[in-house]
N, CA, C, O and CB atoms as a CASP TS submission, in Angstrom:
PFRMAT TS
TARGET T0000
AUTHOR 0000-0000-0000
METHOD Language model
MODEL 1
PARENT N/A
ATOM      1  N   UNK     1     -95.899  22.702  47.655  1.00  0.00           N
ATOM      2  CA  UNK     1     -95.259  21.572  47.011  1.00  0.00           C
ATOM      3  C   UNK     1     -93.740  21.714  47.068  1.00  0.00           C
ATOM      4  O   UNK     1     -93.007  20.759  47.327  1.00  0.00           O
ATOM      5  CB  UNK     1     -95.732  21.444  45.561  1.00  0.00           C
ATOM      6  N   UNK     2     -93.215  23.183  46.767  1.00  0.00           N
ATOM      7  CA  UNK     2     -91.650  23.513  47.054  1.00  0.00           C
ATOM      8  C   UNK     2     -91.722  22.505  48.187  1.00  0.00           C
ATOM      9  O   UNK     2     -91.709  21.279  48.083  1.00  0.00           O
ATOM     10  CB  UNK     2     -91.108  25.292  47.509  1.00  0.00           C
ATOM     11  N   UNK     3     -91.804  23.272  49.334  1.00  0.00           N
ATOM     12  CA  UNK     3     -91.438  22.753  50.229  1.00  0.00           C
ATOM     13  C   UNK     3     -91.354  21.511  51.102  1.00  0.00           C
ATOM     14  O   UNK     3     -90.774  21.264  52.160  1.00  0.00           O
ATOM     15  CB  UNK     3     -91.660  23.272  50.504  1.00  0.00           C
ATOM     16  N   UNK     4     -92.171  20.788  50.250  1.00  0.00           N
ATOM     17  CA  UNK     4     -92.339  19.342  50.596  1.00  0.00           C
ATOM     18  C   UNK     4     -90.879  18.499  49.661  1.00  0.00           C
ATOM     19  O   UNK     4     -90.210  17.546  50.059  1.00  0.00           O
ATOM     20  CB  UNK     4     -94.183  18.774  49.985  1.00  0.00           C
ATOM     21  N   UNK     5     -90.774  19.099  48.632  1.00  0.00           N
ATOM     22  CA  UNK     5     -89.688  18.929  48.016  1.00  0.00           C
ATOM     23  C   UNK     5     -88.388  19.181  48.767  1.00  0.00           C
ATOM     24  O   UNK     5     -87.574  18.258  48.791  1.00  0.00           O
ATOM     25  CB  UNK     5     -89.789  19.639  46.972  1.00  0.00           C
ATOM     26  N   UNK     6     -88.106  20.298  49.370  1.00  0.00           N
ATOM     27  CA  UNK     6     -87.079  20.878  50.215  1.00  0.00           C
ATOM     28  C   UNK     6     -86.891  19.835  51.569  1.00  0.00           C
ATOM     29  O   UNK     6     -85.810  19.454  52.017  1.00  0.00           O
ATOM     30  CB  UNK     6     -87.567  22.489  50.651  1.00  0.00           C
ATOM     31  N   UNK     7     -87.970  19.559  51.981  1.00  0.00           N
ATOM     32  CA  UNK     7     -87.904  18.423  53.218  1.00  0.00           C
ATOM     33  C   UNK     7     -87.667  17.322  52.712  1.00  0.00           C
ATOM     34  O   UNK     7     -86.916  16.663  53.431  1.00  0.00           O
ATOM     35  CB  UNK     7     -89.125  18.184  54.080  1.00  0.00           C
ATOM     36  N   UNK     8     -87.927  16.883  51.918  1.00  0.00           N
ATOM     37  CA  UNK     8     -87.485  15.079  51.860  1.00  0.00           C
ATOM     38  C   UNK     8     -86.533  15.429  51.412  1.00  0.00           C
ATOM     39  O   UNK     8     -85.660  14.760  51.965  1.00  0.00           O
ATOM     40  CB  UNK     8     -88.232  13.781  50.979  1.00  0.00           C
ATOM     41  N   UNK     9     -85.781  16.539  50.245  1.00  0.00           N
ATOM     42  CA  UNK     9     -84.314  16.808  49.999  1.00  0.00           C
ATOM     43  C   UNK     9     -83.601  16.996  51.093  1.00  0.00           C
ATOM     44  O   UNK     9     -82.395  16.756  51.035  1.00  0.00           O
ATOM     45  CB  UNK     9     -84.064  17.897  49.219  1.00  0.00           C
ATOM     46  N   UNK    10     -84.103  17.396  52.145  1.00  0.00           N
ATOM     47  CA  UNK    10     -83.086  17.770  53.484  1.00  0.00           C
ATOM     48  C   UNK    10     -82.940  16.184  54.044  1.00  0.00           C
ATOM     49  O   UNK    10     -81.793  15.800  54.276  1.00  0.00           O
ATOM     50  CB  UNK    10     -83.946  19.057  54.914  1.00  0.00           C
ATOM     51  N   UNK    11     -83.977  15.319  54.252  1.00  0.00           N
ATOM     52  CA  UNK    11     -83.865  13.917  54.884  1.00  0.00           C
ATOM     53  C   UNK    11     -83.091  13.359  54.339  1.00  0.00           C
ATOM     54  O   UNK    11     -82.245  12.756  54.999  1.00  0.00           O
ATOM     55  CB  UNK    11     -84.871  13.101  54.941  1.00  0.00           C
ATOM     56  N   UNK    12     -83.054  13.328  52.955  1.00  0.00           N
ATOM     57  CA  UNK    12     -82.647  12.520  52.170  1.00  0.00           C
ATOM     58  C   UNK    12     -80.659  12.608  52.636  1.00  0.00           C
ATOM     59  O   UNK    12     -79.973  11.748  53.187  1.00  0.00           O
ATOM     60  CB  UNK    12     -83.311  13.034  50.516  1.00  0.00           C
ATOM     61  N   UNK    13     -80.356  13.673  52.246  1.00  0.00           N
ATOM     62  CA  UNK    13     -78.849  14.545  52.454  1.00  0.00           C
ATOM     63  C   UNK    13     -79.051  14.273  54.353  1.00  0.00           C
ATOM     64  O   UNK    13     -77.880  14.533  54.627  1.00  0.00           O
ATOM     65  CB  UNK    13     -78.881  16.880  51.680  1.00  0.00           C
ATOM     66  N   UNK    14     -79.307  14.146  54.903  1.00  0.00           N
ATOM     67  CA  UNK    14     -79.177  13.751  56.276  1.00  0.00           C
ATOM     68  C   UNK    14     -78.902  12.280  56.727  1.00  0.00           C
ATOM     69  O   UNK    14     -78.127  11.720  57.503  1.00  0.00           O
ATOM     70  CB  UNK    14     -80.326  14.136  56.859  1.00  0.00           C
ATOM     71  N   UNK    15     -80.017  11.882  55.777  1.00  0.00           N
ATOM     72  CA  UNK    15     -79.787  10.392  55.789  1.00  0.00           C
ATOM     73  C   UNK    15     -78.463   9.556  55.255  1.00  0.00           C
ATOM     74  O   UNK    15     -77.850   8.741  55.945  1.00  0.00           O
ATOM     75  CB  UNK    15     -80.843   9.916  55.047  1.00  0.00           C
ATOM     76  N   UNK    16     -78.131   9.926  53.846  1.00  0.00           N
ATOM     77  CA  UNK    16     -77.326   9.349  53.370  1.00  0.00           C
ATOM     78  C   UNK    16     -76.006  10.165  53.280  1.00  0.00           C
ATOM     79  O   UNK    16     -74.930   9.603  53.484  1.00  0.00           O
ATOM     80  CB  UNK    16     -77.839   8.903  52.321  1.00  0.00           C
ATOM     81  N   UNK    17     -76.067  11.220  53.038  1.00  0.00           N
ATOM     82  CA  UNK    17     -74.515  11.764  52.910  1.00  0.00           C
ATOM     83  C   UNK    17     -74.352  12.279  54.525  1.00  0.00           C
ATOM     84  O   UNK    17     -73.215  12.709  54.718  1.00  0.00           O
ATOM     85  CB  UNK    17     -74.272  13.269  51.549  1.00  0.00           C
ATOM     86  N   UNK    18     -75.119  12.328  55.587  1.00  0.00           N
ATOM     87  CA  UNK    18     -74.073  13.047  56.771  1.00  0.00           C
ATOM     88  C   UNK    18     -74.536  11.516  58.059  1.00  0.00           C
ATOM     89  O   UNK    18     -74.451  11.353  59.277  1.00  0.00           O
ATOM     90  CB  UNK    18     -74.824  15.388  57.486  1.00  0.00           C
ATOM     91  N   UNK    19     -75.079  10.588  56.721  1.00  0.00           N
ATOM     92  CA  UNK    19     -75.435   9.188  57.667  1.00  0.00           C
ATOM     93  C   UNK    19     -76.066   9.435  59.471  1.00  0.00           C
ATOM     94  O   UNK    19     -75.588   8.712  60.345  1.00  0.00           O
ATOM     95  CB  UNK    19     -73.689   8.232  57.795  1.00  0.00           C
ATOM     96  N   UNK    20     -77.103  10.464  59.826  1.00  0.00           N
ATOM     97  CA  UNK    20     -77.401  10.735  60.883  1.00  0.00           C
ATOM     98  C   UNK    20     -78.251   9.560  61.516  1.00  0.00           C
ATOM     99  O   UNK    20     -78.467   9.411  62.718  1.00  0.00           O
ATOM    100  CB  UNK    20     -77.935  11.938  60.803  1.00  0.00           C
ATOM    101  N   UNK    21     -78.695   8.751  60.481  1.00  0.00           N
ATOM    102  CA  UNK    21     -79.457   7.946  61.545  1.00  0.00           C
ATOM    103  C   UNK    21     -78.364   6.554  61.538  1.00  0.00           C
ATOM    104  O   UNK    21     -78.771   5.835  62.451  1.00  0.00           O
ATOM    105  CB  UNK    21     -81.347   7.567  61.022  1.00  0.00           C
ATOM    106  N   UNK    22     -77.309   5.982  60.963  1.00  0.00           N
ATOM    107  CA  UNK    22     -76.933   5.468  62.156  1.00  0.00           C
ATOM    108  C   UNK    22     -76.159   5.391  63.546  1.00  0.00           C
ATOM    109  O   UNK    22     -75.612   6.345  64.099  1.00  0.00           O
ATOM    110  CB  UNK    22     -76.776   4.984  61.867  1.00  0.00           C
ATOM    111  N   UNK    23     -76.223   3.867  64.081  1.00  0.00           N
ATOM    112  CA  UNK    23     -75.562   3.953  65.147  1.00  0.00           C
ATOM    113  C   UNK    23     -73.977   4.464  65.198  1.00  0.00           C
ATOM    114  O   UNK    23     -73.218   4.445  64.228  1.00  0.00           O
ATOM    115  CB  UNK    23     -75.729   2.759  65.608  1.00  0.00           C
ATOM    116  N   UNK    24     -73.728   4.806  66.191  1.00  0.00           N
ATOM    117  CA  UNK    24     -72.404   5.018  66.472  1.00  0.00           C
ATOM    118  C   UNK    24     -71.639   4.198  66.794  1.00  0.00           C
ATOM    119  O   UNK    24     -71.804   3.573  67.842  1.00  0.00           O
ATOM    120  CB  UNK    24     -72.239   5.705  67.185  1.00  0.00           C
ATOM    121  N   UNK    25     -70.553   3.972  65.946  1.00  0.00           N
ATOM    122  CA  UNK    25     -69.331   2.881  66.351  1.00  0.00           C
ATOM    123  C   UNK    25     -68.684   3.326  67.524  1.00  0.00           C
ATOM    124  O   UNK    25     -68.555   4.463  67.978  1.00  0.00           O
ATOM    125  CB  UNK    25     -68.135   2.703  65.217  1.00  0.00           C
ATOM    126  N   UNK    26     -68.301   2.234  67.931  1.00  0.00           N
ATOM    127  CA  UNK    26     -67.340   2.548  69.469  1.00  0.00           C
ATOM    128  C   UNK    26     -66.390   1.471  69.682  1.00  0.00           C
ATOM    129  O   UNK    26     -66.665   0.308  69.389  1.00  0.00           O
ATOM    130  CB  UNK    26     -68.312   2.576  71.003  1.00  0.00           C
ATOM    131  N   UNK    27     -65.288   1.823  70.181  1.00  0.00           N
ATOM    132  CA  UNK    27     -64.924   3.135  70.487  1.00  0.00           C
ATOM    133  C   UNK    27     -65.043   4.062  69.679  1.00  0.00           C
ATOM    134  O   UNK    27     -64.478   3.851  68.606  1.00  0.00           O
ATOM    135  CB  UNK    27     -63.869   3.230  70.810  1.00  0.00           C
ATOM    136  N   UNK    28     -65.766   5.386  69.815  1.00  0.00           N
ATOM    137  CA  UNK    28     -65.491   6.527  68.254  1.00  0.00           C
ATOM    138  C   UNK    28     -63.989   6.817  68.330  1.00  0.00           C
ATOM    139  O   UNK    28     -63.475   7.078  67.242  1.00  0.00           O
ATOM    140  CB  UNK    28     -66.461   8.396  68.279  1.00  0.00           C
ATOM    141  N   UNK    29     -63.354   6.821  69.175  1.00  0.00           N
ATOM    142  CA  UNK    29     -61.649   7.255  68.989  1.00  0.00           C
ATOM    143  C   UNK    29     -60.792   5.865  68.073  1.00  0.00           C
ATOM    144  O   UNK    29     -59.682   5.986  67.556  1.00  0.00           O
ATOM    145  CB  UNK    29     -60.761   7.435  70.977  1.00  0.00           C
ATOM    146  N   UNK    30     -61.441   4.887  68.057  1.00  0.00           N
ATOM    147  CA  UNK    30     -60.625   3.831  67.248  1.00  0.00           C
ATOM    148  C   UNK    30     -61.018   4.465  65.366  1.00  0.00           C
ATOM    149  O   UNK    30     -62.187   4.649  65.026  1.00  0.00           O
ATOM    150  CB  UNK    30     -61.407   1.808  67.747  1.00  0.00           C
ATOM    151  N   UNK    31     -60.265   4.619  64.740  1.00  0.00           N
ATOM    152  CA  UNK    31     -60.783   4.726  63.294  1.00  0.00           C
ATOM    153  C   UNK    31     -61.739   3.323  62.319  1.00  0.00           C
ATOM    154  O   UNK    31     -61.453   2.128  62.395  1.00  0.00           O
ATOM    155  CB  UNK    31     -59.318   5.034  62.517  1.00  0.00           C
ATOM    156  N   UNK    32     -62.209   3.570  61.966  1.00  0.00           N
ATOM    157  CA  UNK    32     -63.668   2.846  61.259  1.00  0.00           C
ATOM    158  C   UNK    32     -62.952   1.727  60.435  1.00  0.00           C
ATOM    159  O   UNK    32     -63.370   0.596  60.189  1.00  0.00           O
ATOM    160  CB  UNK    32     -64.771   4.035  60.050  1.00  0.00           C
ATOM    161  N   UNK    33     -61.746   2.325  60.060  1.00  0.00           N
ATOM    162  CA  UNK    33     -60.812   0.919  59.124  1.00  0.00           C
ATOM    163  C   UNK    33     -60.528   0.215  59.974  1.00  0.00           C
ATOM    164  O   UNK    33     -60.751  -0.975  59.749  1.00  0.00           O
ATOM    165  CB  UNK    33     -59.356   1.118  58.284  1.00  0.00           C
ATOM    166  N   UNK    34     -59.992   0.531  61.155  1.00  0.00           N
ATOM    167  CA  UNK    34     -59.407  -0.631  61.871  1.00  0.00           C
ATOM    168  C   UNK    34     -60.604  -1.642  62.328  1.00  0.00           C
ATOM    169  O   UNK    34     -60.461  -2.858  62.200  1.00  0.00           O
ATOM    170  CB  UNK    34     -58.538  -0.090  63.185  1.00  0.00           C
ATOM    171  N   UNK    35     -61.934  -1.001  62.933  1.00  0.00           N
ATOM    172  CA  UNK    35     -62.928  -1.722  63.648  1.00  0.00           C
ATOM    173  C   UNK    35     -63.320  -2.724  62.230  1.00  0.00           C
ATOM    174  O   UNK    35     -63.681  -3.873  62.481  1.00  0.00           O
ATOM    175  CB  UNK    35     -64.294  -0.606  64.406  1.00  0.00           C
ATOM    176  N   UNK    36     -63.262  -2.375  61.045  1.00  0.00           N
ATOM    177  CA  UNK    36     -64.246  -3.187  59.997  1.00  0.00           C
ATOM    178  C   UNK    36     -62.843  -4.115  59.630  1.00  0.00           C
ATOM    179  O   UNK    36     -63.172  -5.043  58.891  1.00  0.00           O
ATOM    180  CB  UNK    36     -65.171  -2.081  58.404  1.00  0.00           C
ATOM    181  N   UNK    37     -61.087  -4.127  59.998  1.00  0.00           N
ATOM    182  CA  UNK    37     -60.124  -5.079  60.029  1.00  0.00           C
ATOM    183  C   UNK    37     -60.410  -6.169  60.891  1.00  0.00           C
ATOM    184  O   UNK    37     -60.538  -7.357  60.594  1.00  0.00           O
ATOM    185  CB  UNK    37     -58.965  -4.543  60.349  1.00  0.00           C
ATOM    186  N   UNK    38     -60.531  -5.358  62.509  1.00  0.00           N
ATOM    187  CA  UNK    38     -61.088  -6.380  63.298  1.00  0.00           C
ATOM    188  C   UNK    38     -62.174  -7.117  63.226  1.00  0.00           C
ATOM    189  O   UNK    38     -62.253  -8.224  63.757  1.00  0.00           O
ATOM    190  CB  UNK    38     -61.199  -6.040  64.192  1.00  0.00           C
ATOM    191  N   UNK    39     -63.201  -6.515  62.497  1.00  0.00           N
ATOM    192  CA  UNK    39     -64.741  -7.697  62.428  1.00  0.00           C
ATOM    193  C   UNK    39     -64.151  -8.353  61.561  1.00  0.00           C
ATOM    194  O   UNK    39     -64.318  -9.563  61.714  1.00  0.00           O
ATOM    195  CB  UNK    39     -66.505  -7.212  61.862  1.00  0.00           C
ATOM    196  N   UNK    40     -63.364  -8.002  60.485  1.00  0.00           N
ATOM    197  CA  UNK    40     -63.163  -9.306  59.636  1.00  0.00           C
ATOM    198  C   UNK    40     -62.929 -10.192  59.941  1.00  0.00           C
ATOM    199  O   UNK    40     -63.671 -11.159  59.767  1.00  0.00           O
ATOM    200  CB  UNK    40     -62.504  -9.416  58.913  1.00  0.00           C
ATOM    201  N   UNK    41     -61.347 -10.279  60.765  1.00  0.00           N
ATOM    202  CA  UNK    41     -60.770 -10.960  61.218  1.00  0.00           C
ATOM    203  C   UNK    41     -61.049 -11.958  61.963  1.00  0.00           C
ATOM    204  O   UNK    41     -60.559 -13.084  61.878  1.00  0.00           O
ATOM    205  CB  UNK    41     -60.259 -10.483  61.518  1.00  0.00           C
ATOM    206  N   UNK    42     -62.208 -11.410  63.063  1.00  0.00           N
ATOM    207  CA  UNK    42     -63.218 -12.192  64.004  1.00  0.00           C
ATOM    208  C   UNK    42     -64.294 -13.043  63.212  1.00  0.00           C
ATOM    209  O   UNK    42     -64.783 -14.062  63.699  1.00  0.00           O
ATOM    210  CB  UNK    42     -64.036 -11.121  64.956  1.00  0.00           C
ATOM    211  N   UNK    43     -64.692 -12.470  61.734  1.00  0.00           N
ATOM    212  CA  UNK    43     -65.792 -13.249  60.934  1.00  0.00           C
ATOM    213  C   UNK    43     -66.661 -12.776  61.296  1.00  0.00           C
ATOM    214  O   UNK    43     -67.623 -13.514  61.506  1.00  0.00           O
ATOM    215  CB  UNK    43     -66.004 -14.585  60.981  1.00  0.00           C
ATOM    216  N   UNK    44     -66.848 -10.929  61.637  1.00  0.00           N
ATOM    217  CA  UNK    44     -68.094 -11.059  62.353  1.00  0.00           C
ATOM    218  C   UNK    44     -68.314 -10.273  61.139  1.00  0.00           C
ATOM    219  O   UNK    44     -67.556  -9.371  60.784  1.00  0.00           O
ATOM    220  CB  UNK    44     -68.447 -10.585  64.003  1.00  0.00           C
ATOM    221  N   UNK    45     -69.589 -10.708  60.377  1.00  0.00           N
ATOM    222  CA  UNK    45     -70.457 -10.258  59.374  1.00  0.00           C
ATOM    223  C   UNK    45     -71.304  -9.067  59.508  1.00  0.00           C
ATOM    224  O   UNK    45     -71.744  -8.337  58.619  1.00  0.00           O
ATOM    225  CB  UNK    45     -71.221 -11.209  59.111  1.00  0.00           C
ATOM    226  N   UNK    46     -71.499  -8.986  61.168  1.00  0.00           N
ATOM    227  CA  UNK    46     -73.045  -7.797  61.241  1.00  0.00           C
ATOM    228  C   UNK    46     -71.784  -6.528  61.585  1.00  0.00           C
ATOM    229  O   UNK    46     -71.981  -5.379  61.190  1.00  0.00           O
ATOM    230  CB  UNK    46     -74.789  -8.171  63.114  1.00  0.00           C
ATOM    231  N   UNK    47     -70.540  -6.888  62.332  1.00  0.00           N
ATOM    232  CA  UNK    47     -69.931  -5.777  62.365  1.00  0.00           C
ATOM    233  C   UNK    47     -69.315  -5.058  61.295  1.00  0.00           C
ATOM    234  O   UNK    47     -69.292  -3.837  61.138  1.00  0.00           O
ATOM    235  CB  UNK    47     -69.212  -5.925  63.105  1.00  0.00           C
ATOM    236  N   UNK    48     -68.585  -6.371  60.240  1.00  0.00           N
ATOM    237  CA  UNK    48     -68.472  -5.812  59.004  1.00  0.00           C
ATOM    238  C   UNK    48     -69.464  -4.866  58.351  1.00  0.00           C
ATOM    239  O   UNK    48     -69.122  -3.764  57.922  1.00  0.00           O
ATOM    240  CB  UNK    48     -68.341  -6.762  58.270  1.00  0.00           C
ATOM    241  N   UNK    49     -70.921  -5.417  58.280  1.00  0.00           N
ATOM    242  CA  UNK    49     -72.092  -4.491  57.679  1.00  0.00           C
ATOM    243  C   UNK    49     -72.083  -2.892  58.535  1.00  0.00           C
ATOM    244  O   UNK    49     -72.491  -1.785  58.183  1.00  0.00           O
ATOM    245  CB  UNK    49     -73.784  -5.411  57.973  1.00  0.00           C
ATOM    246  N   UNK    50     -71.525  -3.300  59.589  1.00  0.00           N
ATOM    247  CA  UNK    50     -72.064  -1.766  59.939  1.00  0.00           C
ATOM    248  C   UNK    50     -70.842  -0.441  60.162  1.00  0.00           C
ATOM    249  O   UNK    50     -70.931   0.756  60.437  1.00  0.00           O
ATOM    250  CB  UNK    50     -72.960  -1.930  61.524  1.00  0.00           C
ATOM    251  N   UNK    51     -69.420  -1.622  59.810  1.00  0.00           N
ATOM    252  CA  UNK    51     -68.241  -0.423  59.784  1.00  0.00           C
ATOM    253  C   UNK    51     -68.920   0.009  58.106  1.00  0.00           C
ATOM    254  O   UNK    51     -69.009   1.183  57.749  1.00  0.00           O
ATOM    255  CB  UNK    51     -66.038  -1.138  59.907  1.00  0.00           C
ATOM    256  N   UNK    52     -69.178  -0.701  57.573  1.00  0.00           N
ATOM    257  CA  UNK    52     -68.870  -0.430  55.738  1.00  0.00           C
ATOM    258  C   UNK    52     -70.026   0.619  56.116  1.00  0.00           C
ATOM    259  O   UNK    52     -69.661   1.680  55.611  1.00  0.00           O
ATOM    260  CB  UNK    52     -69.251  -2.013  54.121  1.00  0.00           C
ATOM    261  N   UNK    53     -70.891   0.756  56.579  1.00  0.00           N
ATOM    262  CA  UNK    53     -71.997   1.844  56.336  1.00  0.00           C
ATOM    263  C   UNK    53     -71.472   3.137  56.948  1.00  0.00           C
ATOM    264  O   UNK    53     -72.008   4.208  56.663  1.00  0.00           O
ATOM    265  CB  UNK    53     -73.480   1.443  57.034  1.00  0.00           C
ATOM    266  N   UNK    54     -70.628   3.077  57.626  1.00  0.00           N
ATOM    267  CA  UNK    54     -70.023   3.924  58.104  1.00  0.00           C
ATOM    268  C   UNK    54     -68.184   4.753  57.136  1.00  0.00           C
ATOM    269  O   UNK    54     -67.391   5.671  57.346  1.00  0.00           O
ATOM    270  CB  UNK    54     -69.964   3.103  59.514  1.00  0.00           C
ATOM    271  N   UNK    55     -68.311   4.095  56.528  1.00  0.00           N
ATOM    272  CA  UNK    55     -67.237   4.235  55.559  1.00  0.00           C
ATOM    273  C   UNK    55     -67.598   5.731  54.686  1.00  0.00           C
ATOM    274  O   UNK    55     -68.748   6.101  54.449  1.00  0.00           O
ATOM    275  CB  UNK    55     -67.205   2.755  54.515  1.00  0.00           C
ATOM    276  N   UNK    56     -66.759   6.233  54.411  1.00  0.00           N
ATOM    277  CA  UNK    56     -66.531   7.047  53.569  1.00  0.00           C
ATOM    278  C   UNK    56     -66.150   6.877  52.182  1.00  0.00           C
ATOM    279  O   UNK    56     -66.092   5.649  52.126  1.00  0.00           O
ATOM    280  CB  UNK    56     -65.866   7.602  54.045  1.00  0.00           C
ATOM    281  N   UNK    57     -65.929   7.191  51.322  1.00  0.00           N
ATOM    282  CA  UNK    57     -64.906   7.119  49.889  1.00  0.00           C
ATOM    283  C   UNK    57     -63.533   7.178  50.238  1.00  0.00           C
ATOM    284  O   UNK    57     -62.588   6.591  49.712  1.00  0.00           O
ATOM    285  CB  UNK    57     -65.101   8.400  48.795  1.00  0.00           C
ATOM    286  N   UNK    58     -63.554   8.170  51.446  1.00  0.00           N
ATOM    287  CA  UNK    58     -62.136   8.706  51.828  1.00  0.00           C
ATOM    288  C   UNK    58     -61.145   7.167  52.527  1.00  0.00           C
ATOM    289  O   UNK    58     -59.923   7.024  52.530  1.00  0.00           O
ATOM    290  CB  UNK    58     -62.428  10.200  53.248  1.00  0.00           C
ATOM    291  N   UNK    59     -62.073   6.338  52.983  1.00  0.00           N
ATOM    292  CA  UNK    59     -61.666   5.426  53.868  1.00  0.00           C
ATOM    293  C   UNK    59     -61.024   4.062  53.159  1.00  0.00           C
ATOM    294  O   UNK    59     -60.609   3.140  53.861  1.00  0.00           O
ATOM    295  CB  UNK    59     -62.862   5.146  54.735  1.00  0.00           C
TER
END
């Protein structure tokens, strides 16, 4: 039972704090603020959704 505990705690911390399953923004050399400035700007809604998931606290 530990250890079933220990695995979905590891998914979980994979999933959400080191965000492994999503996609990768690109360019990765452009920073994540600027790409989610530019979707704004363009009105693009799905790009907005997917810089913000990519966001940090730090950002």
């Amino acid at each position: 039972m530990s250890n079933f505990r220990e695995e979905k705690e590891s998914f979980i911390r994979s999933k959400y704090e080191a965000k492994e399953f999503l996609a990768p923004t690109s360019p990765a050399s452009v920073p994540v603020t600027q790409l989610l400035m530019e979707a704004v700007c363009k009105q693009d809604l799905r790009g907005v959704v997917r810089c913000l998931s990519h966001c940090s606290s730090n950002d």
